[in-house]
C-alpha positions in Angstrom: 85.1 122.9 1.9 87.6 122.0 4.8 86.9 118.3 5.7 85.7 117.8 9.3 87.8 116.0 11.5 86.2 113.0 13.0 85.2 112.6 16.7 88.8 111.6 18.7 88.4 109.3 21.9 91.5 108.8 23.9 92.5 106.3 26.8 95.2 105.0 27.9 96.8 102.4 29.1 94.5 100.4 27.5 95.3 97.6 28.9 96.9 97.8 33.1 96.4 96.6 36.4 93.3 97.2 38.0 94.6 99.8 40.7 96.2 101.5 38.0 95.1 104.8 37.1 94.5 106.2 33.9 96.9 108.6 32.7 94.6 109.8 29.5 90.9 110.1 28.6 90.6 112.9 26.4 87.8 114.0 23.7 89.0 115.8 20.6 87.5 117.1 17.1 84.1 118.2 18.5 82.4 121.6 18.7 83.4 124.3 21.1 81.1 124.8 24.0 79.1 121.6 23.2 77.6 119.1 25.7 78.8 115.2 25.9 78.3 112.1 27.7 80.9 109.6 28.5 79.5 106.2 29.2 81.2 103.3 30.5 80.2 99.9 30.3 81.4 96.2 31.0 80.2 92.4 31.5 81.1 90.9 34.6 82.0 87.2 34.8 78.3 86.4 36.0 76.8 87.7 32.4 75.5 91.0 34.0 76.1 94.5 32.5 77.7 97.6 34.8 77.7 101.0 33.7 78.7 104.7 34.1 78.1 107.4 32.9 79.3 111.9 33.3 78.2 114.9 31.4 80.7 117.0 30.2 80.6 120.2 28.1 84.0 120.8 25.6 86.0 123.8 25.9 86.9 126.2 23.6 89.1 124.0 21.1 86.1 121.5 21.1 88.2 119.2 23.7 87.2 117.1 26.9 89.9 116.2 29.4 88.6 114.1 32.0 92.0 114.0 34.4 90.8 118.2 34.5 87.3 118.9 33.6 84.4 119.1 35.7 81.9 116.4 35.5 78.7 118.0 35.8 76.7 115.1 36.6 75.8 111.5 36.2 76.7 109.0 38.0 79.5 110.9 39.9 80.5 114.4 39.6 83.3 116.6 39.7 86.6 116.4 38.8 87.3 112.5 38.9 89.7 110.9 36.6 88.4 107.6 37.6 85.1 108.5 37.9 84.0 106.0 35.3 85.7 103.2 36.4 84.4 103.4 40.3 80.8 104.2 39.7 79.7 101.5 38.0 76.8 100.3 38.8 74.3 97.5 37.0 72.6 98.7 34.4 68.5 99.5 34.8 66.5 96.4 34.9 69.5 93.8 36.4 68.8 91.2 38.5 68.5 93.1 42.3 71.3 92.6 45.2 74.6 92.6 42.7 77.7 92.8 43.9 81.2 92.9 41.5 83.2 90.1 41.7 86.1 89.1 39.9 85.9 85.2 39.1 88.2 84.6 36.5 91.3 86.7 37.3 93.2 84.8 34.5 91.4 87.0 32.3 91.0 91.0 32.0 87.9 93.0 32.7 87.2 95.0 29.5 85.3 98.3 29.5 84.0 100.4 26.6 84.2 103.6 26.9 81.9 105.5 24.5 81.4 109.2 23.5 77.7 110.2 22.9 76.0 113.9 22.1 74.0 115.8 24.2 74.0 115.0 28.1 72.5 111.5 27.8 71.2 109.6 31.5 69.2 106.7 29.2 68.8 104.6 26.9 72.8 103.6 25.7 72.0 101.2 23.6 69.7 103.0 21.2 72.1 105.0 20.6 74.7 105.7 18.3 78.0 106.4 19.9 80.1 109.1 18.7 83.6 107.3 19.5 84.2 104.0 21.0 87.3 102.0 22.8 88.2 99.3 24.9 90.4 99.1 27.2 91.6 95.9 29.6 91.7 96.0 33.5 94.2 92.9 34.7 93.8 92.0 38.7 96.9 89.7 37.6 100.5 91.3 36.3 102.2 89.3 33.5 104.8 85.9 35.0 102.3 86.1 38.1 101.8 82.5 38.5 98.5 80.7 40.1 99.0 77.5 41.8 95.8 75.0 43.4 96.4 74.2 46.5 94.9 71.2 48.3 97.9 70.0 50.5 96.7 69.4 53.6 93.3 69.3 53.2 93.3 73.1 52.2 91.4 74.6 49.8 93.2 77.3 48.8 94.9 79.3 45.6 98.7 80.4 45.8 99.2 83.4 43.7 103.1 83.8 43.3 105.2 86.9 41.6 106.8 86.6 38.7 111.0 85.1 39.2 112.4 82.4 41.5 112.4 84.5 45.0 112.1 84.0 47.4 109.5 86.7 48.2 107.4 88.1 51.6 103.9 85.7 51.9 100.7 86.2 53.0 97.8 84.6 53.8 94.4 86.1 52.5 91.3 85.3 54.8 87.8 86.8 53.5 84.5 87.0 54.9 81.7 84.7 56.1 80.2 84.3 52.9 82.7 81.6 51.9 84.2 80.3 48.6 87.6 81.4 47.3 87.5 84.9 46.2 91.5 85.4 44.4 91.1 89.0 43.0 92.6 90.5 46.3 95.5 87.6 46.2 96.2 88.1 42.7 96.8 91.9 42.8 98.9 91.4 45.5 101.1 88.7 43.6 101.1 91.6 41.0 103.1 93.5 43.3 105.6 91.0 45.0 103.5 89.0 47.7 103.6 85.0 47.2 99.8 85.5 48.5 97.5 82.6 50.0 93.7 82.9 49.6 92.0 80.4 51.5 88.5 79.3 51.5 87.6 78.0 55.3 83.7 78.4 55.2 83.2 75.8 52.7 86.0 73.9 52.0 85.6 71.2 49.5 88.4 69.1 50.7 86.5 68.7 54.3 83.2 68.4 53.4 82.6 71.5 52.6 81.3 73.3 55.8 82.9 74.9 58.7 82.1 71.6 61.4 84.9 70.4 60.9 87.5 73.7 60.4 89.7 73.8 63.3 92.5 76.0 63.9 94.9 73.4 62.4 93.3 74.0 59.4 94.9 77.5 59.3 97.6 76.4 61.1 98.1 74.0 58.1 97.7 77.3 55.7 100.2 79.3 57.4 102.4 76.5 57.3 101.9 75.9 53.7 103.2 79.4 53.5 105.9 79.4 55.9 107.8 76.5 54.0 107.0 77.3 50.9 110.6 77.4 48.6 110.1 80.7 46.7 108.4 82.6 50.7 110.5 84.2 53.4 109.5 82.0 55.9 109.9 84.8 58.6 108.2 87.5 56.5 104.5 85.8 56.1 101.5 88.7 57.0 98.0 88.4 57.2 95.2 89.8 55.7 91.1 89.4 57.1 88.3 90.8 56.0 85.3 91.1 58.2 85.0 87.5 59.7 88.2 86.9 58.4 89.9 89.6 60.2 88.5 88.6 63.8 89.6 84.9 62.9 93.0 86.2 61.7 93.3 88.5 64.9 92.3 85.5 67.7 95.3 83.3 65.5 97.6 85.8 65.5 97.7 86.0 69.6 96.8 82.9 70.5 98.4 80.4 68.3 101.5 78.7 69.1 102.1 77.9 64.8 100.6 81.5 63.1 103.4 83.8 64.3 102.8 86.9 61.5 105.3 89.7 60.5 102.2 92.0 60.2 98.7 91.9 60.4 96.0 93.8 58.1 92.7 93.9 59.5 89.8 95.3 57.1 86.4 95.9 58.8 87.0 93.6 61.2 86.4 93.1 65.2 88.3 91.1 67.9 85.0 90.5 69.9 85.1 86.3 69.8 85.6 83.6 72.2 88.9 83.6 73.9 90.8 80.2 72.1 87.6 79.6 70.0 87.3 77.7 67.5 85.2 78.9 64.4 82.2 76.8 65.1 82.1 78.4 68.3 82.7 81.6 67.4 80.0 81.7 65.0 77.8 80.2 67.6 78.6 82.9 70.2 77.9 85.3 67.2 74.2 83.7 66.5 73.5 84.1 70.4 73.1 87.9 69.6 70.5 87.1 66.5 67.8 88.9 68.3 70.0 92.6 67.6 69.7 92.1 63.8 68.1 95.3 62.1 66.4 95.9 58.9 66.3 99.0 56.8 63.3 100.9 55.1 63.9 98.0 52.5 63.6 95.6 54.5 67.9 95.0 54.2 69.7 93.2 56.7 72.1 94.7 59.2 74.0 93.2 61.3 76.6 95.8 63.1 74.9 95.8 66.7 75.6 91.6 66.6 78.7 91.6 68.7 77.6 94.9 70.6 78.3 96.3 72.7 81.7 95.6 73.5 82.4 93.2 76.0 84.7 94.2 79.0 84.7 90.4 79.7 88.5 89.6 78.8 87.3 86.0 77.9 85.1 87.6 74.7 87.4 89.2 73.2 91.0 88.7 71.8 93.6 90.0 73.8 95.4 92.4 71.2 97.8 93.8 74.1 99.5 90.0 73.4 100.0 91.4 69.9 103.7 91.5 68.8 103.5 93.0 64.8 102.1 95.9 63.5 98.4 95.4 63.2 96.8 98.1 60.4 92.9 98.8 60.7 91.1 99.5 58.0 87.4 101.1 59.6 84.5 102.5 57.2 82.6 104.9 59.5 79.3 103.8 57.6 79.7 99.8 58.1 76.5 98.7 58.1 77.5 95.1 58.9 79.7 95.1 61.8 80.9 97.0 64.6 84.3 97.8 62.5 84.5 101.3 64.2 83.7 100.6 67.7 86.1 97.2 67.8 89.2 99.4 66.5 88.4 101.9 69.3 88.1 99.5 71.6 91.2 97.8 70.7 93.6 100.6 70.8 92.7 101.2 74.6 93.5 98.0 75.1 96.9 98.2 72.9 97.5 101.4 75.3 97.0 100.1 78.5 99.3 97.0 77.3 101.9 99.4 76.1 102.1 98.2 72.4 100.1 100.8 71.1 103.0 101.9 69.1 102.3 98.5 66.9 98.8 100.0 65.6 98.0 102.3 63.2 94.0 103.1 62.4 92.5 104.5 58.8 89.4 105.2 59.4 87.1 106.7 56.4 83.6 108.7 56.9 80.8 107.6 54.3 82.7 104.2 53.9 81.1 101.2 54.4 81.9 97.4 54.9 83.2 96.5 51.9 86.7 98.2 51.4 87.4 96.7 47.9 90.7 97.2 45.9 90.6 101.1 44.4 88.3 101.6 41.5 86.4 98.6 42.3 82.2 99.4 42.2 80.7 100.8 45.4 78.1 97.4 46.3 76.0 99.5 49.4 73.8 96.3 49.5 73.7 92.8 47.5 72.7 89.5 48.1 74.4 87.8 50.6 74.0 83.3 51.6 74.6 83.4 55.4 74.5 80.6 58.0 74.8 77.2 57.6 71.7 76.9 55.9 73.0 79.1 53.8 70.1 81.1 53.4 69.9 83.6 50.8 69.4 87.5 52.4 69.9 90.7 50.9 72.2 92.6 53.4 73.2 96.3 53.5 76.9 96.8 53.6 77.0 101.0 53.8 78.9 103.5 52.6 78.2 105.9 49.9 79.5 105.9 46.5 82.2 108.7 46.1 83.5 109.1 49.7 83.8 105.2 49.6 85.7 104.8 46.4 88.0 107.4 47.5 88.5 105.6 50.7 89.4 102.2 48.9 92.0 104.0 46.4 93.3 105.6 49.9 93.1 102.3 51.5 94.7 100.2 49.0 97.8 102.5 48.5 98.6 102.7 52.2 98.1 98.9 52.8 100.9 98.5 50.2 103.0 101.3 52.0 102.4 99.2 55.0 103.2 95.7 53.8 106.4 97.0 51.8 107.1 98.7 55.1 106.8 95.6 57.0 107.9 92.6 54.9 110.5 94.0 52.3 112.1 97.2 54.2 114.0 95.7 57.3 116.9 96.6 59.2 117.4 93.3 60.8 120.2 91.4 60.1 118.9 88.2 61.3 117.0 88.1 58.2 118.6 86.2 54.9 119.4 88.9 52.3 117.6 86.8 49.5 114.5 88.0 51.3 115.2 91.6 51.4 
């Protein structure tokens, strides 16, 4: 008797950046025509399991090849090569309102990828798995160096590329939910940007709220940046998301210190007090309370807070000032602010100035507020501390799963178009050639 081949699982790279796609994940050795599940699953740095999972059905040789076949269902469908990577979700029975966050960036994410029989929606772990392996997703390349910062009274992580430089900066504002996110940073380290995450909401070297963040305090950052010995000091962008984008947008015009190469503004709005500080924009932001919404599930959103768009000049920043290229990134579902609206808003206001030539708009359907790096998990809702009480809320983000991922991949690669664009391609010969 002919002795059966065992079960072959395939993937590769097994071990790569995080916005790197895989090149092979292939089944071998099984029966022809017979049905399979592919299951996906990892630990993220909080202790909580994710998961994926697609049905497949071998071909005539018995073989699966997931860049090619058709993923008849699960938890995405189609023919996705990365399907099991960007639909992971937590696992039945997980604590509610999760969100995927990189913590440690130091160390990979691993995922197991299994093989199981039949079409399988349940129950994993009682289970035995046909074919395992494990495979390593890095948001940091090797030589990428991370440095504390806390000159100035910053708090802040320098993520710097591997070699002396010196190379383009940028400084990495996030969100209103505070702390000092570096997966973002640390990607873009991995490919060539001496990147700047800053934590302004609650920054432990100033007593850790925003009472006493000024626009120095940026200033400070930018600064940080700017002399730096292994940055272009003329090739520093920016980078906001949500209430770090409308911070990042006011600096950008208004500041006499923050003068940016380019500007990347991810589901973010310029409505804001003219010159404000952040205390005071937040407390223009709280006037509008009463326009909070909830959802069937009693979710927060808060999109119609700075709506509707002011034709006050002193309530919103003046983008015709703007001097750099300024990319939008919109999700047509954001749940959470008024990311569409704003970006419409601010390209009449780029035309009438006449520098309308210095924007360029992505804007995704089914795409909500969080535009992640690609292949990062979909979060439509997840708990969320807000305020200075820092109450805890669940709040609804938007978006829905595929057309969301597929925007972040987009996204991602055309923000990197953009920046290399912007901070490493140059025809100006003002510019020192160690920086180009």
């Amino acid at each position: 008797m002919a002795k059966t081949s065992p079960p072959l699982l395939s993937v590769q790279p097994s071990r790569g950046l995080l916005d790197e796609r895989l090149t092979v994940l292939v089944v071998r050795n099984m029966s022809p025509v017979q049905h399979l599940t592919l299951h996906s699953l990892l630990q993220s740095d909080d202790g909580d399991y994710w998961e994926a999972f697609g049905h497949y059905t071998s071909d005539a040789r018995g073989d699966v090849n997931v860049l090619r076949d058709v993923c008849l269902g699960g938890t995405y469908d189609g023919v996705e090569p990365m399907g099991l990577i960007w639909s992971l979700r937590p696992v039945p029975g997980s604590r509610t309102g999760l969100r995927f966050r990189k913590q440690h960036v130091q160390k990979p994410t691993e995922i197991t990828i299994s093989l199981y029989k039949h079409h399988v929606s349940e129950g994993f772990k009682e289970q035995a798995a046909l074919a395992s392996v494990v495979i390593e997703r890095w948001y940091l390349a090797p030589g990428v160096q991370r440095v504390d910062v806390t000159e100035g009274g910053l708090t802040a992580a320098l993520f710097l590329p591997p070699g002396p430089g010196p190379f383009p900066g940028l400084l990495d504002l996030w969100g209103g939910g505070g702390g000092l996110p570096e997966y973002r940073s640390s990607l873009l380290a991995s490919h060539g940007y001496a990147s700047l995450t800053l934590d302004y909401m609650t920054p432990k070297t100033i007593g850790g709220t925003t009472a006493h963040v000024g626009n120095d305090y940026f200033e400070t950052a930018f600064t940080f940046l700017k002399e730096h010995p292994q940055v272009c000091s003329d090739r520093i962008a920016m980078m906001g998301l949500s209430f770090g984008a409308s911070v990042m947008l006011g600096l950008s015009v208004y500041s006499t210190v923050i003068k940016p190469r380019c500007l990347v503004s991810v589901s973010g709005s310029h409505v804001q007090p003219v010159r404000g500080t952040l205390s005071e924009i937040l407390h223009e932001i709280n006037k509008n309370a009463k326009n909070t919404r909830y959802d069937e599930e009693n979710r927060l959103i808060w999109h119609d807070l700075l709506l509707p768009i002011p034709t006050d000049p002193a309530k919103k920043v003046d983008v015709g000032q703007l001097q750099c290229p300024l990319l939008l990134l919109v999700g047509e579902d954001d749940q959470n602010w008024p990311s569409a609206e704003s970006a419409e808003d601010m390209k009449e206001m780029m035309e009438r100035a006449g520098n309308s030539h210095l924007l360029t708009i992505l804007s995704y359907p089914g795409t909500g507020h969080l535009i992640e790096p690609p292949y990062s998990p979909h979060t439509r809702y997840s708990n969320f501390i807000a305020g200075a009480q820092r109450k805890k809320v669940v709040a609804l983000w938007g978006g829905e799963t595929t057309p969301h991922s597929h925007a972040q991949e987009d996204a991602w690669n055309k923000t990197l178009h953009f920046l290399e664009e912007n901070l490493y391609r140059s025809t100006d010969t003002s510019v020192p050639s160690s920086c180009l």
